[in-house]
C-alpha positions as CSV (number, residue, x, y, z in Angstrom):
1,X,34.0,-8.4,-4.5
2,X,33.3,-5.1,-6.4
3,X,34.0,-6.4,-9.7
4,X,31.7,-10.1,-8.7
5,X,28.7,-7.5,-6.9
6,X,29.2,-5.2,-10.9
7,X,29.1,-8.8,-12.6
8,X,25.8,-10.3,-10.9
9,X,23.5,-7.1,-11.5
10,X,25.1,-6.5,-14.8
11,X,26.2,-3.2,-14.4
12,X,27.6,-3.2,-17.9
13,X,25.1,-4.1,-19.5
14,X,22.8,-0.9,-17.9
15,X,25.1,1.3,-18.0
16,X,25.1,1.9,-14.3
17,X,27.8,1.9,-12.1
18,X,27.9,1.4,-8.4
19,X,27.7,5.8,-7.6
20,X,24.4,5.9,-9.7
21,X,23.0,2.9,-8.4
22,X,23.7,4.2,-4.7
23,X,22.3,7.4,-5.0
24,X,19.0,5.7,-6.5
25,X,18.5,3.7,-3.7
26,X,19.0,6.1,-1.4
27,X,16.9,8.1,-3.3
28,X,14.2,5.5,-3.3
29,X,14.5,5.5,0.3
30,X,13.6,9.2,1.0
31,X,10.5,8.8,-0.9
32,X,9.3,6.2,0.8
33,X,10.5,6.2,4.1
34,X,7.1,8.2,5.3
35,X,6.3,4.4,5.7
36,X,7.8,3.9,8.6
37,X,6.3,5.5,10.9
38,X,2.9,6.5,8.8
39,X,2.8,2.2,9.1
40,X,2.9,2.6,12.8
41,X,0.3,5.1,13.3
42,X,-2.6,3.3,11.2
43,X,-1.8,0.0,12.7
44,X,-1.8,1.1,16.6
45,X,-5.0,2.4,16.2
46,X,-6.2,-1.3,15.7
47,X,-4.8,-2.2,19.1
48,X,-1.0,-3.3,17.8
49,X,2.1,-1.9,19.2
50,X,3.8,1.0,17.6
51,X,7.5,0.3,18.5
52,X,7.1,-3.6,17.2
53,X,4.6,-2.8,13.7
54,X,7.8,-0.3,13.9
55,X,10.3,-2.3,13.7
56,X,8.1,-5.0,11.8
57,X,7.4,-2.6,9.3
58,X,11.6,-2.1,8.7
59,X,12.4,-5.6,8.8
60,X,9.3,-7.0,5.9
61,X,10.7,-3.9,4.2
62,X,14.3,-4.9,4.1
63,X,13.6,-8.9,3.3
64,X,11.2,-7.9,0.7
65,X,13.3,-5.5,-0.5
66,X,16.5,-7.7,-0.4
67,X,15.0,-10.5,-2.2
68,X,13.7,-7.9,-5.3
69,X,16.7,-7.1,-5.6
70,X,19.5,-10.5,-5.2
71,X,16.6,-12.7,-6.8
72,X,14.4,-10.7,-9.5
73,X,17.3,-8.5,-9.4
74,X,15.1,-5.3,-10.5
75,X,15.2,-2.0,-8.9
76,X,12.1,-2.0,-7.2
77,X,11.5,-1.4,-3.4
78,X,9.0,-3.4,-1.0
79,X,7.4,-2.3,2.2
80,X,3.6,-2.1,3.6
81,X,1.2,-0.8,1.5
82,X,-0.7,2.2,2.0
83,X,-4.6,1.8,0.9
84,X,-4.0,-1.9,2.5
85,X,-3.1,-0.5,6.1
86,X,-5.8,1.3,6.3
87,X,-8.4,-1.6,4.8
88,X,-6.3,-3.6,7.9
89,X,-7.1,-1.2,10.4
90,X,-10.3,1.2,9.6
91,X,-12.1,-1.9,7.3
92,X,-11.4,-4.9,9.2
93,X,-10.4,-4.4,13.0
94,X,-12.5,-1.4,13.6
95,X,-15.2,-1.6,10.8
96,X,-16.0,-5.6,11.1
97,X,-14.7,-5.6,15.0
98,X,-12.0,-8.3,13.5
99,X,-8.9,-9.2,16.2
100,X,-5.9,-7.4,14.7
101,X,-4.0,-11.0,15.0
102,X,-7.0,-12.6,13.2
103,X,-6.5,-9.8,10.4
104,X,-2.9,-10.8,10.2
105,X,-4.1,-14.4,9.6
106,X,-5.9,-13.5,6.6
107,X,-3.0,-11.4,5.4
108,X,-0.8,-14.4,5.8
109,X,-3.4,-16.5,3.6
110,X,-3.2,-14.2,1.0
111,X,0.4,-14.1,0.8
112,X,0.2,-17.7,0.8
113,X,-2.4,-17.7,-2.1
114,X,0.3,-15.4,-4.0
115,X,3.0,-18.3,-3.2
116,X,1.0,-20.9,-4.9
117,X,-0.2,-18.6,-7.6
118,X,2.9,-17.3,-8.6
119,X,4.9,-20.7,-9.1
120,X,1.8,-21.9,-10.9
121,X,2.0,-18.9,-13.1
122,X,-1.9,-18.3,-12.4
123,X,-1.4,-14.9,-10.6
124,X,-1.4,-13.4,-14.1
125,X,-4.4,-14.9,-15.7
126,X,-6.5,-13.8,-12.5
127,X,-5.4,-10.5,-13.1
128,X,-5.8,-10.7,-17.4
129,X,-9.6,-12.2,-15.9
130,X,-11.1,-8.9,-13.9
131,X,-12.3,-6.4,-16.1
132,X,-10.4,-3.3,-15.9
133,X,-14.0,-1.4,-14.8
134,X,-13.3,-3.1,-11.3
135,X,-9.7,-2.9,-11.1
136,X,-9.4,0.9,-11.8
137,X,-12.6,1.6,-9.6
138,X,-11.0,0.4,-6.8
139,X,-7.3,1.9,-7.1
140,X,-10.0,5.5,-6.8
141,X,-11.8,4.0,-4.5
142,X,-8.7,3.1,-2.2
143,X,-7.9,6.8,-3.2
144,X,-11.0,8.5,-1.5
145,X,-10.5,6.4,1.6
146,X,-7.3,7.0,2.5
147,X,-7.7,10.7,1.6
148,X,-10.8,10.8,3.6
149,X,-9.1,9.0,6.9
150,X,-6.1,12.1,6.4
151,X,-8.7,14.6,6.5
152,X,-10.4,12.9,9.5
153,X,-7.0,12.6,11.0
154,X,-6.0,16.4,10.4
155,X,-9.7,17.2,12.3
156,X,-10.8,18.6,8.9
157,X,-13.6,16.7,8.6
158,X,-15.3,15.5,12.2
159,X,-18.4,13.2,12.6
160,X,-22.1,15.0,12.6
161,X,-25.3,13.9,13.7
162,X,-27.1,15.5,11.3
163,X,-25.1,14.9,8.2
164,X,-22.7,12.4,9.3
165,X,-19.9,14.5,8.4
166,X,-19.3,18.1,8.5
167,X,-16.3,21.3,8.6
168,X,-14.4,20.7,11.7
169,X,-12.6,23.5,13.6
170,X,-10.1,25.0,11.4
171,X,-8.5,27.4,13.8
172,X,-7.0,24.2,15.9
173,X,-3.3,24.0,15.7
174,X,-2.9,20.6,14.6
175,X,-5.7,21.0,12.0
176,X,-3.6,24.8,10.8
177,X,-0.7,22.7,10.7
178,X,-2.2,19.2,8.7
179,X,-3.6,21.7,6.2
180,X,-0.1,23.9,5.5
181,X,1.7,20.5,5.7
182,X,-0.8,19.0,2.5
183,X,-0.2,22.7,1.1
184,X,3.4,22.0,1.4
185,X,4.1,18.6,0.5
186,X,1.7,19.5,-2.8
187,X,4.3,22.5,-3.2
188,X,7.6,20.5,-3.2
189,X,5.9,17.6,-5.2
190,X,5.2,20.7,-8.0
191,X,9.1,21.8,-7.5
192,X,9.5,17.7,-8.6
193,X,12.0,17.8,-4.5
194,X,12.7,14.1,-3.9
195,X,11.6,12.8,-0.6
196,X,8.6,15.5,-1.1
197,X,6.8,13.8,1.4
198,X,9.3,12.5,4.0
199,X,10.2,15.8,3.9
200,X,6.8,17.5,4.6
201,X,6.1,15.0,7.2
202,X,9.5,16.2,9.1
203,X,9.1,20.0,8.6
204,X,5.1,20.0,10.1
205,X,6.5,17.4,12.8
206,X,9.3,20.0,13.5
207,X,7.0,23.2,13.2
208,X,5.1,21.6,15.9
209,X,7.2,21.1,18.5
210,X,8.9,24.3,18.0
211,X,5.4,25.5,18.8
212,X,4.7,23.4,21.9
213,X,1.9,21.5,20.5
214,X,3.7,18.0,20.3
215,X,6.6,17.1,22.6
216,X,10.5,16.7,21.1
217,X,11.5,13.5,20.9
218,X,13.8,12.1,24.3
219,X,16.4,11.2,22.0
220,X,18.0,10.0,18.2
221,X,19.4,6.6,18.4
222,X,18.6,4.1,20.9
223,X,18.2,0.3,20.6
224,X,15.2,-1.1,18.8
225,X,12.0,-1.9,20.7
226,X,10.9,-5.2,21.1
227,X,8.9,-7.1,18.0
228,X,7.5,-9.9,20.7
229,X,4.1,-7.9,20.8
230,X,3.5,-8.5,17.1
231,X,6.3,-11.5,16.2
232,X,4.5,-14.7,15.2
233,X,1.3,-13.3,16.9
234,X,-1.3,-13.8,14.2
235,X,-4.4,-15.8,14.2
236,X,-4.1,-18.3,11.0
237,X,-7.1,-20.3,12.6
238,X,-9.4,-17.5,13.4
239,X,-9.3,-16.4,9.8
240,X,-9.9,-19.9,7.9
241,X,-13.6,-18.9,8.2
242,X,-16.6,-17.9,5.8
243,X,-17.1,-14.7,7.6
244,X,-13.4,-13.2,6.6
245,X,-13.4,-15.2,3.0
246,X,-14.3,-11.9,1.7
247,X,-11.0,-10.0,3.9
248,X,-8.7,-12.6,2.6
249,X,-10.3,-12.1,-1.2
250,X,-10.3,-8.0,-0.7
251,X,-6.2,-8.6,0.9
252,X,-5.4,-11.0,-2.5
253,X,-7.2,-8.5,-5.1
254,X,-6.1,-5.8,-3.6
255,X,-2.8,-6.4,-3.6
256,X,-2.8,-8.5,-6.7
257,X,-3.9,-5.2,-8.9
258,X,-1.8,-3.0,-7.0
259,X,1.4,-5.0,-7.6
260,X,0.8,-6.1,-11.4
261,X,-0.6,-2.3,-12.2
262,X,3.2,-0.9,-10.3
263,X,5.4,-3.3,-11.7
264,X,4.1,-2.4,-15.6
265,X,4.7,1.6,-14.8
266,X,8.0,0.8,-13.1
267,X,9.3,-1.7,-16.0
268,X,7.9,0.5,-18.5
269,X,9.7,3.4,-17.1
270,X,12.9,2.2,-17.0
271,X,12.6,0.6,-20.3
272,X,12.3,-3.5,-19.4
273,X,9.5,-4.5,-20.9
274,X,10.4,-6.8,-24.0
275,X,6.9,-7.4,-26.7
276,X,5.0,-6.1,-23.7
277,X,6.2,-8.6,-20.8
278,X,8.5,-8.0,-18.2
279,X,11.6,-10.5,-17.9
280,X,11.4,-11.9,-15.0
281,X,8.5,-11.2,-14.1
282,X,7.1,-14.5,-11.8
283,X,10.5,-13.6,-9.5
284,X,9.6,-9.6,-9.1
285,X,5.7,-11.5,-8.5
286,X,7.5,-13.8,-5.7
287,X,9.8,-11.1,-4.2
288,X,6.3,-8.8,-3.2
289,X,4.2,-12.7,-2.3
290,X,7.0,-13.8,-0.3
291,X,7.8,-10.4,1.4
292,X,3.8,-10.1,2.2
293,X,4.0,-13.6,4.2
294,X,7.2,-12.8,5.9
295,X,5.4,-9.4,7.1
296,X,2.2,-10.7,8.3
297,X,4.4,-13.4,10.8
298,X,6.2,-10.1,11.9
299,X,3.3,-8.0,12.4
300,X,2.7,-6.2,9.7
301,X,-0.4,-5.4,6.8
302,X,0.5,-6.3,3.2
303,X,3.6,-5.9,1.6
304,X,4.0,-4.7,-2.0
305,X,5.7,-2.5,-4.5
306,X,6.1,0.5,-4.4
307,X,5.7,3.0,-7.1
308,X,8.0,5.4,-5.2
309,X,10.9,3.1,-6.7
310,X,10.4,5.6,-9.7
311,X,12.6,8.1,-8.2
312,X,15.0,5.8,-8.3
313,X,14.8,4.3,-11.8
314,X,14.5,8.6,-12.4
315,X,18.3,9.6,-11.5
316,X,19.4,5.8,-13.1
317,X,18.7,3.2,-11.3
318,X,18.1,-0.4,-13.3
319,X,19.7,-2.9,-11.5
320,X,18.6,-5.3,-8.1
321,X,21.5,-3.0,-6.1
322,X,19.4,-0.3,-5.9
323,X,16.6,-2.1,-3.7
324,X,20.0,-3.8,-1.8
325,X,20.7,-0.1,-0.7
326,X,17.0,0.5,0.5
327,X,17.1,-2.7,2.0
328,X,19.8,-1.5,3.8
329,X,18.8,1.9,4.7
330,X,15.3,0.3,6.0
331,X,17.7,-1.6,8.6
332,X,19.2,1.3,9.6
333,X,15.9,2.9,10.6
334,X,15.3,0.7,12.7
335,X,17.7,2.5,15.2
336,X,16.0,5.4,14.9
337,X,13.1,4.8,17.2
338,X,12.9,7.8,19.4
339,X,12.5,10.1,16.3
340,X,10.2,7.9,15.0
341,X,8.0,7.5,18.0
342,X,7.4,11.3,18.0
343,X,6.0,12.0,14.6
344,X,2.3,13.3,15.6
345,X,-0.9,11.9,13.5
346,X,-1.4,15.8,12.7
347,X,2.2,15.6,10.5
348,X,1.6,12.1,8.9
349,X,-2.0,13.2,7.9
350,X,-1.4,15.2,5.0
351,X,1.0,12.2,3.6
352,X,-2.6,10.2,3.6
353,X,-4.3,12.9,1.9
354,X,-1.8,13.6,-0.8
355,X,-1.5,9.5,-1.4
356,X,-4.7,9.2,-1.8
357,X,-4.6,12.4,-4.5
358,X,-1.9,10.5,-6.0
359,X,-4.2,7.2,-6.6
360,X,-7.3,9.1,-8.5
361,X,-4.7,9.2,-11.3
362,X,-6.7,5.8,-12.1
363,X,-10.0,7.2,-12.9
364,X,-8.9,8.1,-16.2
365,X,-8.6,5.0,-17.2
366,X,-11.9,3.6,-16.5
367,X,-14.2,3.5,-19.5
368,X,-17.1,6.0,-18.5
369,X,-18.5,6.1,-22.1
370,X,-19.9,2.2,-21.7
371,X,-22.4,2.5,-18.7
372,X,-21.9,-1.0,-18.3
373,X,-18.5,-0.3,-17.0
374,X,-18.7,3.0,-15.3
375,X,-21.8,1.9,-13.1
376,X,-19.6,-0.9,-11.9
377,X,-16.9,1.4,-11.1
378,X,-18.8,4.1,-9.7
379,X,-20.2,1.8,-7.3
380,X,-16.6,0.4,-6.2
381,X,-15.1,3.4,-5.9
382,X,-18.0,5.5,-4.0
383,X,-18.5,2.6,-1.8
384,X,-15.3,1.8,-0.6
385,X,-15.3,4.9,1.5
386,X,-18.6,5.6,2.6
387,X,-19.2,2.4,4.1
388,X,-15.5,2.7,5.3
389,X,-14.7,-0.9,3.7
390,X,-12.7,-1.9,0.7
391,X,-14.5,-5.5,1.2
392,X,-17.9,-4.4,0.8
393,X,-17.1,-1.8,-2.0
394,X,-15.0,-4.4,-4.3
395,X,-17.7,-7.0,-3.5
396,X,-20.5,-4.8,-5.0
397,X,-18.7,-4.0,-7.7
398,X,-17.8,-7.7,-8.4
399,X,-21.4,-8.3,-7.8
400,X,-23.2,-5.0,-10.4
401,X,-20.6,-6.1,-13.4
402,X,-21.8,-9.7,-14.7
403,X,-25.2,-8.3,-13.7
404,X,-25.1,-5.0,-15.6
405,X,-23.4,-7.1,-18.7
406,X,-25.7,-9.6,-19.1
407,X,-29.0,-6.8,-19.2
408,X,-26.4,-4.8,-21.9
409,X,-25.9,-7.9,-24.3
410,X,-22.4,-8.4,-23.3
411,X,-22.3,-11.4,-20.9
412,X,-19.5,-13.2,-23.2
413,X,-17.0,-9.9,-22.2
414,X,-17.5,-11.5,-18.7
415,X,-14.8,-14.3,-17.7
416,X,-15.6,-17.1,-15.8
417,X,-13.5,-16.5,-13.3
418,X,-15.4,-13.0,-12.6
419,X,-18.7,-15.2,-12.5
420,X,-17.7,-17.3,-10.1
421,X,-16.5,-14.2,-7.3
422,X,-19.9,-12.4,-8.2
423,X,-21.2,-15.4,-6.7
424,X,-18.9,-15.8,-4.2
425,X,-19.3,-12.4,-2.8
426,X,-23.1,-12.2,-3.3
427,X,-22.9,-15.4,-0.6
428,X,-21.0,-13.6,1.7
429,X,-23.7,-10.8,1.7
430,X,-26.3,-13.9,2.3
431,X,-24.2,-15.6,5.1
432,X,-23.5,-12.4,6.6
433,X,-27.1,-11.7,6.6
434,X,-28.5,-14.7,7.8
């Protein structure tokens, strides 16, 4: 079996063996593992159960995960994505007052779109078609809203009358304890620690039961809650209408640049990339498609790669056995509910906050010297969090580029394809209007 398992991911071939490609995944799995119950949090506030998006969030993980690794066979791990569970919860259920099951209609959609997309092989010219103005403008833009929900979260930042938002009471325990725990988790991500942020997240959760200000958990293994609250539960109906064409659009784009954009820094990383393309790459595109439409009938947001499979492809991983292991290990959380359970929203905030610090890595990229691509960006990436929507702030930006081209001479750098979602989206501001 050990020499068929060696033969299948081509261990030879790597130069891996079956000790580096453990360690990898388990190493994988401790930076990423902050998912499970940071997934929880953001989704419960939308009205959804935390033990079944729990163990929703373990299984989509695993399958996703699995598949990655037995059918693209590449080292890179799936679960929900951050930036997307928040759009789920703060932009759609609370924002637009959407039904969380309705939400996870329009997520299956999307992952249904990828299906299609991917065996037709035109996931990639969609992606090749948005200019990179709108694509790196919202990565930031996901960036500030995420960071800007930890920092609401911590009870840094509270809601004002006069100026919407202001200072909130530093001197609160949980809000001391969210800011040492984004001091620390920066700290151990400068010392390069694995698991920096799993690890931050348990030391703040630990701190603050020591100190009486959240309760110890009532135990360490028990049997999984129930999934029925979440299992099969979505709305497929209530989305297939004009008014969430936009969700499902934000959901697909999303997604689609956040995969693509991942899957180049992993295979370029760990050296796969052959005259620029990545081997395999419509299986690696149906491994994260699949896994987001397996998710959403489990009750979960969006599933897609992760770029902490890095640490992973960092201490040798290159084969599909690696994302085995995390698959794995994700099954094994699942047992671990109590501890789960009792991870206070103070201890996961600082995770949000340094994510999102993570994600402005993209503004660099965006090409501020051509006003006709840094207006467009601006106005994704400041709108996506002050109107507390990733729909509305990849819409206008869709909307400002043609526009902004065309006055600058440059309507032939426009594709088609971009013409007709300017359109698109400006008709969803009419309809919504109307």
């Amino acid at each position: 079996m050990g020499n068929k398992i060696a033969e299948y991911f081509e261990f030879e071939k790597y130069r891996t063996n079956f000790k580096v490609e453990t360690l990898a995944g388990i190493t994988t799995f401790m930076t990423m593992a902050y998912i499970i119950f940071v997934n929880p949090q953001i989704l419960s506030i939308a009205g959804m159960d935390f033990g079944a998006v729990m163990v929703a969030t373990c299984i989509a993980s695993a399958i996703a995960s699995l598949i990655m690794g037995l059918f693209a066979r590449y080292p890179f791990a799936l679960a929900p994505g951050m930036g997307l569970n928040a759009y789920f919860t703060f932009g759609v259920c609370l924002g637009m007052g959407v039904d969380w099951r309705v939400a996870l209609g329009a997520v299956f959609i999307s992952g249904i779109l990828f299906i299609i997309l991917t065996l037709t092989k035109i996931r990639t010219v969609i992606f090749n078609a948005i200019p990179n103005a709108i694509k790196y403008g919202t990565a930031v833009g996901i960036g500030l809203f995420i960071a800007f929900i930890g920092l609401k979260s911590a009870g840094i930042i509270v809601s004002s009358e006069a100026t919407l938002v202001t200072l909130g009471n530093l001197l609160e325990p949980q809000t001391l304890l969210a800011m040492f725990g984004i001091f620390l988790i920066g700290i151990l991500l400068c010392r390069k620690v694995v698991g920096a942020i799993l690890w931050g997240i348990i030391a703040i959760s630990l701190i603050g039961m020591i100190l009486g200000i959240s309760p110890f958990p009532e135990g360490i293994v028990s049997m999984p809650p129930s999934i029925a609250p979440t299992f099969m539960q979505l709305d497929v109906m209530g989305a297939l209408n004009l008014g969430l064409l936009t969700i499902i659009l934000s959901f697909f784009f999303i997604d689609l640049f956040d995969t693509l954009g991942t899957l180049s820094a992993l295979s370029s990383q760990a050296g796969y990339l052959e005259d620029g393309k990545l081997p395999r790459a419509e299986k690696a595109l149906m491994s994260d498609s699949i896994g987001t439409t397996i998710g959403s009938l489990l009750g979960t947001s969006t599933v897609t790669t992760y770029i902490e499979s890095a640490s992973g492809i960092a201490v040798g991983g290159r084969t599909g056995f690696v994302s085995v292991i995390v698959a794995l290990l994700f099954l094994l959380a699942i047992f671990f509910h109590p501890i789960v359970s009792a991870i206070p929203v103070y201890a996961t905030a600082p995770a949000l906050v340094i994510v999102g610090t993570l994600m402005m890595s993209h503004v660099k990229n965006i090409n501020w010297d051509d006003v006709s691509d840094a207006i467009p960006a601006f106005i994704t990436l400041i709108t996506i969090p002050l109107t507390y929507s990733i729909a509305t702030g990849l819409a206008l930006g869709f909307i400002s580029y043609p526009i902004l081209k065309i006055a600058s001479g440059k309507a032939k750098e426009v594709h088609w394809i971009v013409y007709i979602l300017a359109a698109v989206f400006a008709l969803r501001f009419v309809y919504l209007s109307g």
